[in-house]
C-alpha positions as CSV (number, residue, x, y, z in Angstrom):
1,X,83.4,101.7,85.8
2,X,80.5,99.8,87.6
3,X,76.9,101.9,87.3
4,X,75.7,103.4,90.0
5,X,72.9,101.3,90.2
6,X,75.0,98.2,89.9
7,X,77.0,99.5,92.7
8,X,74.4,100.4,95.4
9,X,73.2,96.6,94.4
10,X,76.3,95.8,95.6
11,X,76.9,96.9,99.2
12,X,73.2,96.9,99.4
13,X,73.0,92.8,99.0
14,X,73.1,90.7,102.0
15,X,76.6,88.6,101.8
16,X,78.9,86.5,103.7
17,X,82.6,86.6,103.5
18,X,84.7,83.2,104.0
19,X,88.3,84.4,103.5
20,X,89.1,87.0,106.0
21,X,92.4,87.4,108.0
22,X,91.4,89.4,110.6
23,X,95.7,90.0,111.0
24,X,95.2,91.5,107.3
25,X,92.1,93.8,108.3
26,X,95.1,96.2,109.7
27,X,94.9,99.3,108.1
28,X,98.0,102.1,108.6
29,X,96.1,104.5,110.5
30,X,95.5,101.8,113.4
31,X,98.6,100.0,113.5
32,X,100.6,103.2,114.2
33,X,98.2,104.2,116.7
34,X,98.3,100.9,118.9
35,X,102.0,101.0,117.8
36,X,102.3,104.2,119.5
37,X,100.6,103.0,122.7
38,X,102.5,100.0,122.9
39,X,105.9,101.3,122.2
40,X,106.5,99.8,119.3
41,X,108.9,101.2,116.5
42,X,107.5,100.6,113.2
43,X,110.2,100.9,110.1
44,X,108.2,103.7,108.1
45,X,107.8,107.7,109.2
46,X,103.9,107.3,108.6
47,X,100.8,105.7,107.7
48,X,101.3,107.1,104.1
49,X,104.7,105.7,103.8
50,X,103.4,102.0,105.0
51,X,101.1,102.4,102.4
52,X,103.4,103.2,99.5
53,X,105.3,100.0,100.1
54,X,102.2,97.8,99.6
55,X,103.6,96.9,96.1
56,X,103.6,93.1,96.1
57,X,105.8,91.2,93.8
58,X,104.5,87.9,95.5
59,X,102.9,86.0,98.1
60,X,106.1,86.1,100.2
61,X,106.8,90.4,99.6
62,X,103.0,90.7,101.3
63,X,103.8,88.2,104.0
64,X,107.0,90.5,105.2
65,X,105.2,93.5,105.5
66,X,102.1,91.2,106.9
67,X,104.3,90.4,109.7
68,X,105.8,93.3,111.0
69,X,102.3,95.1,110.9
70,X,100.9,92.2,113.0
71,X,103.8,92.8,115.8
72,X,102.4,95.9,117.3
73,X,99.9,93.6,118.4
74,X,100.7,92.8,121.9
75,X,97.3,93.0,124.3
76,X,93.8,91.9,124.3
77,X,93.0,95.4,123.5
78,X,95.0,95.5,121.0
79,X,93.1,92.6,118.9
80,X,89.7,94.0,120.2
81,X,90.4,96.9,118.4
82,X,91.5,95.2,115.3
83,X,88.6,93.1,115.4
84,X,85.8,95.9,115.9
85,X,87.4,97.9,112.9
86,X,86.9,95.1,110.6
87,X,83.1,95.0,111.7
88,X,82.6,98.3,111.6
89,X,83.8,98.8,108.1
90,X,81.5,95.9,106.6
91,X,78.6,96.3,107.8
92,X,78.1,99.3,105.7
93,X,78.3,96.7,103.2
94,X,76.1,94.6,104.3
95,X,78.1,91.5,105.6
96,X,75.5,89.7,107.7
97,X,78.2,86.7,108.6
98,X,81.9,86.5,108.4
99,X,84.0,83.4,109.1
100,X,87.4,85.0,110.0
101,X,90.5,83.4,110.0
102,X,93.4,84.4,113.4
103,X,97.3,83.4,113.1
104,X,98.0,82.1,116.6
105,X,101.6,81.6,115.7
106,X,102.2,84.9,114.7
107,X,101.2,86.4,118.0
108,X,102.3,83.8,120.5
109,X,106.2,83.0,118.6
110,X,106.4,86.3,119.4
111,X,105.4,85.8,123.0
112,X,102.1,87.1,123.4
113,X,99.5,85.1,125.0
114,X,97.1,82.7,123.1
115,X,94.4,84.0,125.3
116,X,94.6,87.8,124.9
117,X,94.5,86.9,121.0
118,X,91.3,85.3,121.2
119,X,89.6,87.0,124.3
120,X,90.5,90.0,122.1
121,X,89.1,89.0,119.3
122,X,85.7,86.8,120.7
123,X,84.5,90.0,122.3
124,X,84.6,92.4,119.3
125,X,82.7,88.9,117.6
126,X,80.1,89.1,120.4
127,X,79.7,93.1,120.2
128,X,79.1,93.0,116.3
129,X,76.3,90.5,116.9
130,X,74.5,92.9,119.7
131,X,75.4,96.6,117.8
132,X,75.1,95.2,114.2
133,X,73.6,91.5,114.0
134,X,76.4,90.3,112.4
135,X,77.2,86.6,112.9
136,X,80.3,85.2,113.3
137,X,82.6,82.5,113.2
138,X,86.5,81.9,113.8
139,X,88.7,79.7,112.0
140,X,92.6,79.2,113.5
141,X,94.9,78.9,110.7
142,X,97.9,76.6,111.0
143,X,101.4,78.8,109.4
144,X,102.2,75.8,106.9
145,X,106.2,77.5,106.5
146,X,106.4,75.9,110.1
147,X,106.1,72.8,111.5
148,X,103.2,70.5,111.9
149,X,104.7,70.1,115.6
150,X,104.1,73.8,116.0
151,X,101.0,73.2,114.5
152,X,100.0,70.5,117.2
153,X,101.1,72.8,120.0
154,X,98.5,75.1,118.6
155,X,95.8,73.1,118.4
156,X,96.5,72.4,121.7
157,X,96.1,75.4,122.8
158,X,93.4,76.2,121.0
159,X,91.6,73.2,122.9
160,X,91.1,75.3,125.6
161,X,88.7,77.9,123.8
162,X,87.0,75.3,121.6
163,X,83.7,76.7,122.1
164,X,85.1,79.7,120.5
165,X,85.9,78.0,117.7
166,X,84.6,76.8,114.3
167,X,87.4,75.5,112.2
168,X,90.8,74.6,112.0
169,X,92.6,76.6,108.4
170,X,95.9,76.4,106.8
171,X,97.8,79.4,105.1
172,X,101.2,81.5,105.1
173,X,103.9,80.6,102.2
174,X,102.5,78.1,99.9
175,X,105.6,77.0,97.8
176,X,107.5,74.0,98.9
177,X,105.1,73.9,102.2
178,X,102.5,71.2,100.8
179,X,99.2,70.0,102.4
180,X,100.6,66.5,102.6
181,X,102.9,68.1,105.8
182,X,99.9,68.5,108.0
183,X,98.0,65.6,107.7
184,X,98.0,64.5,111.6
185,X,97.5,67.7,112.5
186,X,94.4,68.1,110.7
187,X,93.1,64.1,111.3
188,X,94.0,65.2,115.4
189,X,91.6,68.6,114.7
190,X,88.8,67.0,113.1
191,X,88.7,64.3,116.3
192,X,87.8,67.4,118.3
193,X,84.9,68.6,116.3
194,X,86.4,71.1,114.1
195,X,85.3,71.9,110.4
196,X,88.3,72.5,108.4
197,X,89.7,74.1,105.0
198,X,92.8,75.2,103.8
199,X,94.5,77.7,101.2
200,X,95.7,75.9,98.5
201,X,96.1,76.1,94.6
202,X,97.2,80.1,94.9
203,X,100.5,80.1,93.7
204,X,100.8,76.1,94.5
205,X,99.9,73.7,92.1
206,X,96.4,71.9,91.7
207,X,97.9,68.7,93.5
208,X,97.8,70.7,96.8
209,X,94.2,71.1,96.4
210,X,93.9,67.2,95.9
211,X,95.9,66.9,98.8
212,X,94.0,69.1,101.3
213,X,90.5,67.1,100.2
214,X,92.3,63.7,100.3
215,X,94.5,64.3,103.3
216,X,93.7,66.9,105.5
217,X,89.6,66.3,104.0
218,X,88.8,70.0,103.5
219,X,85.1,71.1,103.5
220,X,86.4,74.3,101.6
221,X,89.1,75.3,99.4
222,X,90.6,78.7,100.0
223,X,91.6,80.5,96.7
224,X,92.0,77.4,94.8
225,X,92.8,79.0,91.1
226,X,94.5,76.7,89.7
227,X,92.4,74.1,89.9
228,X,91.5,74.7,86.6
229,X,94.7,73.2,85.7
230,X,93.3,69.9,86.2
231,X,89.8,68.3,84.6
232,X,89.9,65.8,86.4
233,X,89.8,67.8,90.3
234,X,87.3,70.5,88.5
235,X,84.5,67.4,87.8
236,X,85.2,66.7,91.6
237,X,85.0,70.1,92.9
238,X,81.8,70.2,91.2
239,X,80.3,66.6,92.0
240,X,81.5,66.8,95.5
241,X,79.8,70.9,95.7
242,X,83.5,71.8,97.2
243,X,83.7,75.9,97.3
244,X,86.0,77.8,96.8
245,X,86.6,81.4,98.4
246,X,87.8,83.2,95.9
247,X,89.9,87.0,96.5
248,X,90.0,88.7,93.4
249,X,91.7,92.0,94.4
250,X,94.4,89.7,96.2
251,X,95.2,87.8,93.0
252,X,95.6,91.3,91.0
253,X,97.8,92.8,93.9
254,X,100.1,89.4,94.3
255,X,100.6,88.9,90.6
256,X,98.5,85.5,90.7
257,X,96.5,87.4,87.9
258,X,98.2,90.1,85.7
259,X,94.8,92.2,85.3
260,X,91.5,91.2,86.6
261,X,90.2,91.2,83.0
262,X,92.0,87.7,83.2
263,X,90.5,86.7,86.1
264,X,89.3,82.9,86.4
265,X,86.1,83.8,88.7
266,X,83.9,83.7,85.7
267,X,85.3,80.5,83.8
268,X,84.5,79.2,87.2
269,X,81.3,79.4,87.6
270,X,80.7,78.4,83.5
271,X,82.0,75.1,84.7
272,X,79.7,75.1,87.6
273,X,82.2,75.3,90.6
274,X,80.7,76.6,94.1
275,X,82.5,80.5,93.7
276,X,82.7,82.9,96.9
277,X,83.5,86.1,96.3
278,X,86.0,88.1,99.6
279,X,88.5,90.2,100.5
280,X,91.5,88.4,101.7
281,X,93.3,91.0,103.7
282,X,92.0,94.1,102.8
283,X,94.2,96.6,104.5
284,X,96.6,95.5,102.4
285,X,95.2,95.1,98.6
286,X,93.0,97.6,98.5
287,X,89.2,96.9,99.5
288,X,86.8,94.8,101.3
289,X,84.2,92.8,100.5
290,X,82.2,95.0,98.1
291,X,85.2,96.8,96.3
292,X,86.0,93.2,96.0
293,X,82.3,92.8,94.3
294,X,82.6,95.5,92.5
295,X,85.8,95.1,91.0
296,X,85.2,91.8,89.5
297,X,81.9,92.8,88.2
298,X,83.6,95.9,86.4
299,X,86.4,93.9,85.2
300,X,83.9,90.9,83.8
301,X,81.0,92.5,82.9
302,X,78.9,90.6,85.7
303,X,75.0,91.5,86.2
304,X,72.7,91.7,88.7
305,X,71.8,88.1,88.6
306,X,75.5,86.8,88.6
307,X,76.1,89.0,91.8
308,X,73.1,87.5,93.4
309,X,74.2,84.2,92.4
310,X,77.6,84.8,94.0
311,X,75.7,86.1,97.2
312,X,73.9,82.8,97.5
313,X,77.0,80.8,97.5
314,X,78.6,82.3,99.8
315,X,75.8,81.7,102.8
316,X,75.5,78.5,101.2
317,X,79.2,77.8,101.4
318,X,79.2,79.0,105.3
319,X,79.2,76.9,108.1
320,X,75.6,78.5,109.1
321,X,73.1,75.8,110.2
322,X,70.1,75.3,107.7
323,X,68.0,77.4,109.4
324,X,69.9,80.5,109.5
325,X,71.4,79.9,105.7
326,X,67.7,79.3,104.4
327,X,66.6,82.9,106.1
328,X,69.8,84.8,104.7
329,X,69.1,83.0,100.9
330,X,65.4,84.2,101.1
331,X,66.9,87.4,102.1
332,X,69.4,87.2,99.0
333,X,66.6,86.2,97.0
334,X,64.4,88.9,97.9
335,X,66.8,91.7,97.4
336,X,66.3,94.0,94.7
């Protein structure tokens, strides 16, 4: 059990969060209430049953219940709603910027519009900044179990909002679906402007994580576990000051780690990786950003100074400008 002192250092410590699917911000209470205004049948009696089927086996189990969550979603409303929740939650946690992560294709496959997704979604961005002063960024993710034409048709769309957006992202099933199938997507995205990353070395292999720096030429690696499998990546990751945005509670919940005890966070950091500590999709495994903190720091024994440390990186992993990250690392610095 983290001290009490440890833990109030915890949500008290300005951070940044990198990995954030706002689709997996959903929690039960919510989704049967805009399911109940949108007519939507759910296949569970309550929020409570939802809840006691969140036992993962794997990536894909989470994915299933992932997607039939995210279909109540139908309006702008809908995603503004989604959107404020998230904000509301962390910033009693002290999240003073968030790069979040959308799913176009798991909205608009579905035949919702592309722009009630992200008008939804932009505004509750813009409000957090006013009510909280929370910055804000948006990455759109790619669904790599589909097509890279799909993928293109996205990006396409997603031309239209570009000032809206940060950063192109890659997720959904890992297995079989490798970095190397959305090379021209990515090249096409980075003509237009856009930083990108992409999930890779979570339950794939280190060789996607080679792939998405050599191929799609990632600025950040999401998850990105088992790199350690290779020596060879880890001296690059380092030389190269590649992060990596790490979600410990996800790896416990999807089996990528049997008990957190065994979790790689702090072999790591020994070998002097960039290491970013977030929440995945919270709703779903079982905290946000500080439980996220504070689990890891229970579970490995981490101090005061290795949580600061971990704070740092992760405004010095963002896509901030200099300015701002140099007056949220003072701020990090400061903190006691």
């Amino acid at each position: 059990m983290v001290k009490k002192s440890l833990k109030s250092f915890i949500y008290g410590i300005p951070k940044a969060e990198l990995h954030l699917h706002i689709e997996g911000t959903f929690e039960p209470e919510l989704m049967f209430k805009i399911a109940g205004r949108n007519n939507v049948r759910l296949p569970y009696k309550s929020a409570g049953d939802l809840k006691k089927a969140y036992d993962f086996g794997n990536l894909q189990d989470f994915l299933d219940i992932y997607y039939k969550g995210a279909s109540v979603l139908l309006h702008e409303r809908d995603f503004y709603d989604l959107t404020a929740a998230y904000f509301s939650k962390v910033r009693r946690q002290n999240v003073r910027h968030a790069e979040i992560f959308f799913d176009p294709q798991t909205h608009t496959g579905r035949g919702v519009d592309f722009g009630a997704v992200i008008r939804g979604i932009h505004r509750a961005m813009a409000d957090a900044e006013k009510k909280f002063g929370i910055t804000s960024m948006l990455i759109m993710c790619f669904l790599r179990h589909l097509d890279e034409k799909s993928a293109m048709l996205v990006l396409k769309q997603g031309l239209k909002y570009k000032k809206w957006i940060s950063a192109v992202g890659l997720d959904s099933s890992e297995k079989g679906n490798p970095p190397s199938k959305f090379k021209r997507v990515f090249a096409e995205a980075r003509k237009h402007g856009f930083f990108a990353v992409a999930h890779a070395g979570e339950e794939g292999p280190a060789e996607y994580v080679r792939q998405s720096l050599d191929l799609l030429r990632v600025s950040r690696i999401d998850h990105g576990n088992n790199s350690l499998d290779d020596p060879a990546l880890i001296r690059r990751l380092v030389s190269e000051k590649i992060p990596l945005t790490v979600c410990p509670l996800s790896n416990l919940k999807l089996r990528v780690v049997k008990n957190l005890k065994d979790h790689p966070l702090k072999k790591m950091s020994g070998k002097g990786l960039l290491v970013t500590i977030n929440s995945d999709d919270p709703a779903y495994f079982g905290g946000y950003i500080a439980e996220n903190y504070s689990a890891v720091a229970d579970a490995l024994g981490l101090d005061k100074n290795a949580i600061r440390k971990l704070a740092e990186n992760s405004f010095a992993a963002s896509f901030l400008d200099d300015k701002s990250k140099k007056k949220l690392l003072s701020e990090v610095k400061n903190f006691k």
